[in-house]
Every structure is written in structure tokens, then in C-alpha cells.
C-alpha positions in Angstrom: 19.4 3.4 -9.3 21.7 0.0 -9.0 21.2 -2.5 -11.0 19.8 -5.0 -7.7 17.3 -2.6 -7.5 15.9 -2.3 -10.8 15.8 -6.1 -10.8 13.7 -5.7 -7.6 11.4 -3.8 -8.8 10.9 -4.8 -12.5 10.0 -8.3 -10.5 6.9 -5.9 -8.4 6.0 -4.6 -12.2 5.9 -8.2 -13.2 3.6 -8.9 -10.2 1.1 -6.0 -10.5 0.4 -6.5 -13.9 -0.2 -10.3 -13.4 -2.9 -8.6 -10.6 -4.3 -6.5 -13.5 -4.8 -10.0 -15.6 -6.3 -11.5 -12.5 -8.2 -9.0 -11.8 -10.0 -8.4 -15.7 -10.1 -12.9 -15.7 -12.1 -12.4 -12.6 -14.4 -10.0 -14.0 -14.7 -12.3 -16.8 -15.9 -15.0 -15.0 -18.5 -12.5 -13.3 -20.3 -11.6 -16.5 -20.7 -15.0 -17.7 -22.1 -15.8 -14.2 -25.5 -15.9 -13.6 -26.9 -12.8 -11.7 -27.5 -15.2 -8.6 -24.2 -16.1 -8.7 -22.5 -13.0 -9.4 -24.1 -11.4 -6.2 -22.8 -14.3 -4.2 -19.2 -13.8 -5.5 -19.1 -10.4 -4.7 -20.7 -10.6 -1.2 -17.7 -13.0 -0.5 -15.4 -10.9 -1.8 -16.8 -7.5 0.2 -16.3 -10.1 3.1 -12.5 -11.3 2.4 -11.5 -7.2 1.9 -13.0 -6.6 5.1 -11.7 -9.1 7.3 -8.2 -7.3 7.4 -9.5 -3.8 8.6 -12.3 -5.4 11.3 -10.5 -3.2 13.6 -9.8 -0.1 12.0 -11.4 3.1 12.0 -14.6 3.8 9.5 -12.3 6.5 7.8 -8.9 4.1 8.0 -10.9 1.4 6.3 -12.5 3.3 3.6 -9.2 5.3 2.3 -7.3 1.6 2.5 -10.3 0.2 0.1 -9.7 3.6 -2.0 -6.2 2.8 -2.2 -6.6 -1.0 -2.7 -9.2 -0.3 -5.9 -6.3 1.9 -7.4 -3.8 -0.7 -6.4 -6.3 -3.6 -8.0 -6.5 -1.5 -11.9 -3.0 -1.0 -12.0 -3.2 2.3 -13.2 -1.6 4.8 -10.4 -4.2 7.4 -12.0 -7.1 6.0 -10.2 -5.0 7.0 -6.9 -6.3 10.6 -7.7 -9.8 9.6 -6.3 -7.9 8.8 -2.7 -5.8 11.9 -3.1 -8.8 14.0 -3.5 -10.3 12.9 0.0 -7.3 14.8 1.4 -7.9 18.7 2.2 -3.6 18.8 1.3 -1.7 16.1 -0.9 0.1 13.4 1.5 4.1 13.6 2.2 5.7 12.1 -0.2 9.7 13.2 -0.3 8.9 15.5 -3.3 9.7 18.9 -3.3 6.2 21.2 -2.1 3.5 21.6 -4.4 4.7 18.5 -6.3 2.1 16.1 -8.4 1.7 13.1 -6.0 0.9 11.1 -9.2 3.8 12.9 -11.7 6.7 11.7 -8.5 5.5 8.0 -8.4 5.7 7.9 -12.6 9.0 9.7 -12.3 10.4 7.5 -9.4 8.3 3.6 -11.2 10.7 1.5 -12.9 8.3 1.5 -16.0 7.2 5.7 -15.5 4.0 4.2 -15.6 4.1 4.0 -11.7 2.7 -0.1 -11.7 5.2 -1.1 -9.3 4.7 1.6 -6.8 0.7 0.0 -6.8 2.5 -2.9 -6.1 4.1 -1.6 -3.0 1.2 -0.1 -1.8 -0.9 -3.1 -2.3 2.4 -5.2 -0.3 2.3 -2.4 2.4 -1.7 -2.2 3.3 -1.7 -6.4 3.0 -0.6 -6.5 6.4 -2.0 -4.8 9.7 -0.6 -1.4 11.0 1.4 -0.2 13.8 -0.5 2.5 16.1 0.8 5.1 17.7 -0.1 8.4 19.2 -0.1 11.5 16.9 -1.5 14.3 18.7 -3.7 15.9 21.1 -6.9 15.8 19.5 -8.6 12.7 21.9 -11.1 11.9 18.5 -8.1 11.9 15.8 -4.9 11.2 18.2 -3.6 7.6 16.7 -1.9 7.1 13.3 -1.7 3.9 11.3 1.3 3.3 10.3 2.2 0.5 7.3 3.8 -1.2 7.5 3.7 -2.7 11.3 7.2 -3.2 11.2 8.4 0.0 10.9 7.7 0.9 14.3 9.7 -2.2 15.8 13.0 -3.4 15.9 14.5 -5.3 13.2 15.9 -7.6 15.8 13.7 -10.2 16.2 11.1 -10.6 12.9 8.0 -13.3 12.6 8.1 -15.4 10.1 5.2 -13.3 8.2 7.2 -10.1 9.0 10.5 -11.3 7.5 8.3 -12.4 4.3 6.7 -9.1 4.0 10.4 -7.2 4.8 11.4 -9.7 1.5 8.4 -8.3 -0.7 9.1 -4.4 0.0 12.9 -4.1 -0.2 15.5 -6.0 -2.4 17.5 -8.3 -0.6 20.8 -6.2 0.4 18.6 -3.6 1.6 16.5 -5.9 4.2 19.9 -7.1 5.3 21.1 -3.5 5.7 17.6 -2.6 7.7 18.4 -5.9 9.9 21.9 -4.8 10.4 20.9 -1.5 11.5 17.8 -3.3 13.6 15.2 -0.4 11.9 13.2 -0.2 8.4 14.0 2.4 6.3 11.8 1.6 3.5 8.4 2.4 1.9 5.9 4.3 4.8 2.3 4.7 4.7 0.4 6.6 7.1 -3.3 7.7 7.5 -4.9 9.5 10.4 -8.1 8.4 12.3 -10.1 10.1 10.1 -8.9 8.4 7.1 -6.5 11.7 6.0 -3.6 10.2 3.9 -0.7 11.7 5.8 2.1 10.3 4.4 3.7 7.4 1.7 7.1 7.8 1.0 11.0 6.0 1.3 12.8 6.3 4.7 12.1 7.4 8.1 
């Protein structure tokens, strides 16, 4: 691994664990709430992780929260819950029959697997590209994170440049706009909510 990217992603380490602080000086703040209060916080919050996945499928939206409550421990063993949904483990450039879970520690900066949380937590922030994946009329789209990995490199929004910035190191996002593609982290899930794929590349 070069040496740009290790700095890349020991900076998404840095920033998952400063989630995992958030996350436990949030929950601090719940228990010395009052219970009227605490109930109000978390209705708001149940609110704010909806808002992005109004228009997703039932089954999109609940294996993205799945995902997202791994993402917000910082422990890539609470992804085992979202892997179980699946009747067969999602793609992830391993060799077949490979421990989803054992290939992110082995691939993570830290072999803890924090910063590929934080990747998946940078992926599902935005919304998804849909496109067709079969003939099944119920199940036919896929939702593909992120967005921009359907499009051309070419032309990028403000927001899609940022989010380009946050998944790949800075030679790589120049390389990607060069080429006018993304290459980078995938995620897909099916109608259903079936975890199809999250790995590197095309």
C-alpha cells in the first residue's frame, strides 16, 4: 500500500473513532436526561436517519440503518447482524467462501477494520444511483452507492466532488477524473434489502 494511501486512510481511522466518542458522549447526555427528554431526542434523531432514505425501499432502508448502527459502534463486528439478513455473503473481491468480516480487518489500516466503517458510513451518507438489475418486475432496481459511480467523472456538483474527496485519497480522485469514471469503494443492495455487493473497483 503507498504511503498517500495509508495517510488517507489513517485520517478515516481518525474520523471513525471520533464518531465512536460522539456517539458514547451522546449517550451520555441521554442517561442524564430526563425520561421526557430522552424520548424527545430520540424521536428527532429516528426523524434525521430517516429523512435520507424517504424514498427507498422498506428493505433498502432497513439494511442501510443495519449498516449505519455497525458503522455508528465502530466495531466492523456488529456488521455480522447485516450480513446475516443475506441468504449468501455480499461480493466483496475476496476469494469464495471468504469471511466478509476477516477481509475488511485484513485489508483496515488498523486490522481492526474502523476505517472501512468509515467508508461505509461516507458511501450510504449520500443518495444512490438506480438502475435496472433484472427481470423480476418486484426486485428489478439496484441501489448503487455511491451515486456517482454510475455517472461520468466529467462534470461533478459541488457535494459530489466533496464526497469523491472523502472516499479516495487525492491522486486517486484525480486519476478517476482523468479517466472520467470512479473506480473506488461500491455498495449495492437489491430492492429487497439483499446486500449484493461492497467492494474496490468496477
Amino acid at each position: 500500500m503507498f504511503d498517500a494511501d495509508r495517510q488517507w486512510l489513517s485520517g478515516r481511522l481518525a474520523l471513525v473513532v471520533a464518531m465512536a466518542g460522539l456517539v458514547h458522549a451522546v449517550a451520555s447526555d441521554f442517561e442524564a436526561a430526563t425520561a421526557r427528554d430522552l424520548k424527545g431526542k430520540r424521536s428527532e434523531a429516528a426523524a434525521s436517519a430517516r429523512k435520507p432514505a424517504d424514498t427507498l425501499p422498506p428493505g433498502v432502508v432497513e439494511m442501510r440503518e443495519q449498516i449505519l448502527a455497525a458503522v455508528s459502534t465502530g466495531d466492523i463486528e456488529e456488521l455480522r447482524l447485516a450480513l446475516d439478513w443475506n441468504e449468501l455473503p455480499p461480493e466483496i473481491g475476496a476469494p469464495p467462501g471468504s469471511d466478509p468480516i476477516a477481509h475488511w480487518r485484513s485489508i483496515s489500516v488498523d486490522g481492526q477494520g474502523r476505517d472501512i466503517l468509515a467508508v461505509l458510513g461516507d458511501l450510504l451518507s449520500g443518495p444512490p444511483a438506480v438502475i435496472l438489475g433484472g427481470r423480476d418486475i418486484e426486485n428489478s432496481r439496484l441501489y448503487v452507492w455511491p451515486a456517482l459511480a454510475e455517472k461520468s467523472l466529467a462534470k461533478l456538483t459541488a457535494e459530489e466532488a466533496e464526497l469523491l474527496a472523502r472516499l479516495v485519497p487525492v491522486d486517486e480522485a484525480k486519476a478517476m477524473k482523468d479517466a472520467g469514471r470512479y473506480s473506488g469503494w461500491r455498495l449495492v443492495l437489491g430492492a429487497d434489502g439483499t446486500w449484493h455487493t461492497f467492494k474496490r473497483g468496477n
